[in-house]
N, C-alpha and C positions, 0 to 999 in steps of 0.2 A: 660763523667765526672760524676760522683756518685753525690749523690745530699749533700754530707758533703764538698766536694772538691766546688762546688757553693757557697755552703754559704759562707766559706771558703775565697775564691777569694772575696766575696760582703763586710765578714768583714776586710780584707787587702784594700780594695777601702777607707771605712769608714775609719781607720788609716789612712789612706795616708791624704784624705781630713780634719783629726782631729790633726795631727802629732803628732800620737799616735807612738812609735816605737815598742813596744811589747805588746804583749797581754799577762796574767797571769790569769789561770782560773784552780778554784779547784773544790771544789764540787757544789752544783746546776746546774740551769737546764742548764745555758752556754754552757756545755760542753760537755754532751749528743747529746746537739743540732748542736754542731760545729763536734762533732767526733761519736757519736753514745753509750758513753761511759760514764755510770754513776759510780760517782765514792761513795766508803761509807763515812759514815762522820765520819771517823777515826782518830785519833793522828796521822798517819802517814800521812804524806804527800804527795798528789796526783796534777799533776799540768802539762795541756798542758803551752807551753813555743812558743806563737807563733809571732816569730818575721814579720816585716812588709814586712822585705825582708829576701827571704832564707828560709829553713825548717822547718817545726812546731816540734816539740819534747814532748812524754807525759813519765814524770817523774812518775813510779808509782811503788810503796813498789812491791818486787819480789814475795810477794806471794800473792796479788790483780793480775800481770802480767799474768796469765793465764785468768782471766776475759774478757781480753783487746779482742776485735777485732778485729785485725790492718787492718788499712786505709791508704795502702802504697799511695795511693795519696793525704793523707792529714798530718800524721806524721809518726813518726819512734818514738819506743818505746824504754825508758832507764828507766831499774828496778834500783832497789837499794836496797844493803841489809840492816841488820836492824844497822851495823857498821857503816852505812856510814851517810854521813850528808846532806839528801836532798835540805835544804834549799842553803849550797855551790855550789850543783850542778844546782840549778836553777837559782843562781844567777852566773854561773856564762854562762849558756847560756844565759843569759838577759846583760852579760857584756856588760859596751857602750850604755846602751839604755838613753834616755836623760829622756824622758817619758812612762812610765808605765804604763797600763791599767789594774787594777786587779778587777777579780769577786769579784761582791757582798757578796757572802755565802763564800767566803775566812774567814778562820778562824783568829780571832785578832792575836793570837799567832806568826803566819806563817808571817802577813803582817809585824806587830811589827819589826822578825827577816831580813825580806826581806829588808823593810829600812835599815836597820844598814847593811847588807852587798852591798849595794846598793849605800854609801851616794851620789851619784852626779845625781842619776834618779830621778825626781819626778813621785809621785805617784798619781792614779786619778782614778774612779770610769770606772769600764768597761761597764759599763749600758748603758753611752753615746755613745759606739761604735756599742753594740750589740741590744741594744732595740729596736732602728727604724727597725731594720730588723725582730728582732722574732715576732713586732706587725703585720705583712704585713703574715699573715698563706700563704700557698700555699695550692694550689686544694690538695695535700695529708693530710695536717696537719688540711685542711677543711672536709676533709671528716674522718679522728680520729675525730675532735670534734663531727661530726654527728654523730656517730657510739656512742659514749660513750653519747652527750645529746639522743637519742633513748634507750638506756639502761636503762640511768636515766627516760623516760618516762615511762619505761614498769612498773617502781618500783610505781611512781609516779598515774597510772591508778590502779596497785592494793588498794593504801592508798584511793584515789579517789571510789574505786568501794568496798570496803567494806569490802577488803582481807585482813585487819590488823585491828583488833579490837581498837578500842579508849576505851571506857568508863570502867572504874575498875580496869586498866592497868597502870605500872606507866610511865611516860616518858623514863625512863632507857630501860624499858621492850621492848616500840616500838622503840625508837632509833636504841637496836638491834637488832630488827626483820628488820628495814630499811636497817641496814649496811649489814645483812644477804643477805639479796633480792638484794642489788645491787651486791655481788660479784655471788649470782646466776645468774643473768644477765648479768659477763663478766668482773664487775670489778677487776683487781687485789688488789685493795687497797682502802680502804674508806677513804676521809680525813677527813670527819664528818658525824655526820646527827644530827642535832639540832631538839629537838623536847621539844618545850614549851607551853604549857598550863595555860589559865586562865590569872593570875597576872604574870604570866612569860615569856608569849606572848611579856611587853611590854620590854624586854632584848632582846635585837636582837644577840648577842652569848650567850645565856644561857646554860649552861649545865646541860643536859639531868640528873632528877634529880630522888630519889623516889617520890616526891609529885608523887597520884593517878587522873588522869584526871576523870574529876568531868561531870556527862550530862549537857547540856545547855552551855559549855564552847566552845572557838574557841581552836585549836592548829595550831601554827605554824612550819610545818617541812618543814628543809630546808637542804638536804643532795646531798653530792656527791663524787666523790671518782676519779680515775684515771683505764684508760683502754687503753692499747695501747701505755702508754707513754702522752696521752691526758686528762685533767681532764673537767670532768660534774658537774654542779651544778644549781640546782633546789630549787623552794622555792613554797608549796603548804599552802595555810590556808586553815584548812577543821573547818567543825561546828560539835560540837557531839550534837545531835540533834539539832532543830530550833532555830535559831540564834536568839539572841532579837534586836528588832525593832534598837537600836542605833547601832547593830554591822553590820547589815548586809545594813543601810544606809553609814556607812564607809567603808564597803567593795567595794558600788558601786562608791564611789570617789577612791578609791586604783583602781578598776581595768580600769577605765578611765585612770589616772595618768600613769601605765603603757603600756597600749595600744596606748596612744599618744604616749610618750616614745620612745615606739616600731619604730612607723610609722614616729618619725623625727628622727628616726639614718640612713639617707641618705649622702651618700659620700659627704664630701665639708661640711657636720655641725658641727660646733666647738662641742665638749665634754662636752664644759660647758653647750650649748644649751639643749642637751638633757637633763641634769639633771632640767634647767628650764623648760622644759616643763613640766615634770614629779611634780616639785615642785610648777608650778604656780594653777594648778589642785586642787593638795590639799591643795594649803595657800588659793584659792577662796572660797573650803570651809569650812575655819573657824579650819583647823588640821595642820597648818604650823607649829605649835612649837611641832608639835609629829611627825613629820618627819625628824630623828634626825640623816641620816648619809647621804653618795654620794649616789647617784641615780644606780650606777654601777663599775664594776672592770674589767681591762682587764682578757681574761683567756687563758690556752694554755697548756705547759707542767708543769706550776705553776695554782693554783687555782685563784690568785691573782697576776697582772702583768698591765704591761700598754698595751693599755692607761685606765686610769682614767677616768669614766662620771661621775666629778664632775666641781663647780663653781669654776672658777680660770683657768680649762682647757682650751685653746683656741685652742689645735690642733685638725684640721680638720680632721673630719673621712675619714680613704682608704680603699678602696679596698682590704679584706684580715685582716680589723680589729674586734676581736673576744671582746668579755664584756658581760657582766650580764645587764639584766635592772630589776631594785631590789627597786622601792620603798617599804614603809610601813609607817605605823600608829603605836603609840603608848602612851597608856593609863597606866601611871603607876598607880600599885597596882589593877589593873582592867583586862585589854586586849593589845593584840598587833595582830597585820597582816604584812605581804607581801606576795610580788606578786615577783615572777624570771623568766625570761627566760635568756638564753642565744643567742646571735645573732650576725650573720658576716653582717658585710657592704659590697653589694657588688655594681656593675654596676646598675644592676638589682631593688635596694633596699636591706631593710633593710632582711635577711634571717633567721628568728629561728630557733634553732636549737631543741628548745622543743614544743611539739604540741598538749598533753593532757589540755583539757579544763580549764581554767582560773576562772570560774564562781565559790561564795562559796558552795563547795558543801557537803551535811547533810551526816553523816557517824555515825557507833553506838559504 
């Protein structure tokens, strides 16, 4: 059994126990994940059609159709040319279904039309059926994330080691020398590299700006991209020269905050727990109100996915679950920090998947 026709069979279980009757999935990573098959995010309409029982079917414009892979043990391909009306043909292999499961990144348009040809199905979020499963990586999807977080590290020890100039340089400049360095390294695609400086430090998505980074300042860069189908993401604060006395005392509460962190994402710890630990750290010392988002993000074939390390989370970490642990500080109009790693829960403990040094370290 191919490892598409598994998953496969695991989200037909999920249906069954959700009395889910059809699955509808167009583009994002659902579908890739279920079939091996990304689709573009076109007007035209692309969409496996897989019922609870009986054949899966991917509807896809005839001249995407040569893209396709096919996965005779997981569906059978029907193109359609540009005359014809996709959305009749998908509704009407979904005919009879009472409830619907459609992808997130389903385009409004498509969903809009699918109701109205649809009126006696209701319709519901596919997330429910498929997320418990893409959170749970398997040893292959665990070893992509290694492979691209070690990429992301190689980029990461050059910033570190003094291969990328800071000082006189703007943030645009090293941004792209980052996103450069990570596809040197293997990525096919970057999906950011934030790089803020100074009073832009305390923006935790800033984009990468001309302001010129200034000596004496912190920067914070935090980039990563996708390789393999898997994405990376790292988060380094380096010093352009010697940090002053108040920066470099909140760095040593940031990097406690996330090495505890670290060491409570043990199988069986609610979600929420980790972000408390990571948050009690730095509210003891006196920096609770500039610690201003979740603690962490699932990550995967999405940079951002479940589960969630934040408060309000109560599901217990498994075996096979991937996330960021990402505090920071932040000083508006003055400084900002964090700290990233990426890390799988497993039997074992908690597993990084990033392994360049943590400490603030002085760069020119």
């Amino acid at each position: 059994m191919s490892v598409y026709a598994e998953r496969v069979d695991r989200v037909r279980t999920a249906m069954d126990d959700q009395g889910v009757d059809v699955l509808l999935l167009s583009v994002g990573p659902d579908l890739p994940y279920l079939t091996g098959y990304e689709a573009m995010p076109l007007e035209r309409l692309t969409m496996l059609v897989l019922p609870r029982d009986g054949g899966a079917t991917m509807v896809v414009p005839r001249l995407e159709a040569p893209r396709v892979v096919e996965q005779p043990d997981v569906f059978a391909v029907l193109p359609w040319n540009e005359t014809d009306d996709p959305v009749a043909l998908v509704a009407g292999l979904a005919k009879g279904a009472g409830v619907a499961a459609i992808g997130d990144h389903t385009w409004a348009r498509f969903l809009v039309d699918l109701i109205a040809a649809l009126p006696a199905t209701t319709f519901q979020r596919a997330t429910g059926v498929i997320s418990p499963i893409r959170m749970r990586k398997d040893p292959h999807e665990i070893a992509a994330l290694r492979a691209a977080g070690a990429a992301a590290d190689r980029v990461a020890a050059q910033l570190q080691g003094g291969q990328i100039r800071m000082a006189g340089r703007t943030e645009a400049a090293v941004s792209a020398e980052l996103s450069n360095r990570l596809l040197a390294e293997g990525h096919e695609r970057v999906n950011f590299a934030i790089v803020a400086s100074g009073p832009n430090g305390a923006s935790p998505h800033h984009s990468a700006s001309d302001r010129v980074i200034q000596p004496g300042e912190v920067v914070v860069c935090d980039f990563g991209g996708r390789l393999d189908g898997y994405c990376s993401d790292i988060t380094r604060t380096v010093a352009v020269g010697e940090p002053p006395a108040e920066v470099a005392e909140a760095y040593a509460v940031l990097l406690a905050a996330q090495q505890a962190a670290v060491a409570a994402a043990v199988v069986g710890t609610p979600c929420e727990e980790v972000d408390a630990v990571a948050r009690r750290i730095i509210s003891d010392a006196g920096y609770g109100e500039r610690f201003i988002h979740r603690t962490g993000h699932g990550i995967g074939m999405e940079e951002h996915e479940d589960p969630y390390i934040v408060a309000g989370n109560a599901l217990a970490l498994a075996p096979g679950h991937a996330f960021s642990v990402e505090p920071g500080i932040y000083t508006p109009g003055r400084w900002g920090m964090r700290l990233e790693d990426i890390v799988v829960a497993t039997a074992d403990g908690p597993d990084p998947m990033n392994r360049v040094p943590h400490e603030l370290v002085v760069v020119e």
